[in-house]
N, C-alpha and C positions, 0 to 999 in steps of 0.2 A: 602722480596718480590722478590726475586732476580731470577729469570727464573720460575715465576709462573705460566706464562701462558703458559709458554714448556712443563712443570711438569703435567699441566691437561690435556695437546693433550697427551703427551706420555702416560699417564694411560690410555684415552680413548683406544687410538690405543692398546695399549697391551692386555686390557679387551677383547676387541672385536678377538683380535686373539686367546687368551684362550679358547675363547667360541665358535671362526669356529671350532678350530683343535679338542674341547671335542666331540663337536655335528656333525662335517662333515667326512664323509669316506675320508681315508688319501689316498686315491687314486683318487680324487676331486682336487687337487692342485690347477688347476688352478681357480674354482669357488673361494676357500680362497684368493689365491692371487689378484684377482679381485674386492672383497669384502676391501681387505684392501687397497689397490690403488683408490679405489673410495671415502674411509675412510680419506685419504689423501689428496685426489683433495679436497675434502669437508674442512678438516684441516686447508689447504692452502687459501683456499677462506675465511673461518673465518681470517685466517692471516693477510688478502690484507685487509679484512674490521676494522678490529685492527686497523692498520696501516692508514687507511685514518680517520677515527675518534680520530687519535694522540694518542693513548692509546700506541702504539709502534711505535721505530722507523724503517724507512727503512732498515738499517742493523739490527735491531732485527729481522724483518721480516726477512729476507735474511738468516738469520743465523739460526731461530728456522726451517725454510721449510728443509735448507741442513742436519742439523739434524734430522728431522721426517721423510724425506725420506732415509736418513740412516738406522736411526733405522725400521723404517717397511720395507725394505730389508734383515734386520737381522731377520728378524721376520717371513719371507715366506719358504714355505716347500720346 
């Protein structure tokens, strides 16, 4: 069980990037990046609520957000 809940934001976010960069003209950047930074805030906001219904701790939280917004930086065109 061990970063499961990182494991299924990081697929969402990945999915979602596969699927701007098939279907969006790569000359659209910023609409992608946009999309996924929104994907993010969204991410992050599930995270805060994780965390107040104890399902996660404070430093879980803190630690899964600095890695999703890593990784969906790595992820923009």
């Amino acid at each position: 069980m061990k970063n499961i809940i990182y494991n299924n934001f990081k697929t969402i976010i990945k999915d979602e990037a596969k699927q701007l960069k098939a279907t969006t003209s790569k000359k659209d950047k910023i609409y992608i990046r946009t999309v996924l930074n929104e994907l993010l805030d969204s991410t992050c906001k599930d995270l805060n609520r994780l965390e107040l219904k104890e399902v996660i701790s404070a430093k879980q939280n803190n630690l899964y957000q600095n890695w999703l917004t890593s990784y969906t930086i790595k992820l923009h065109p």
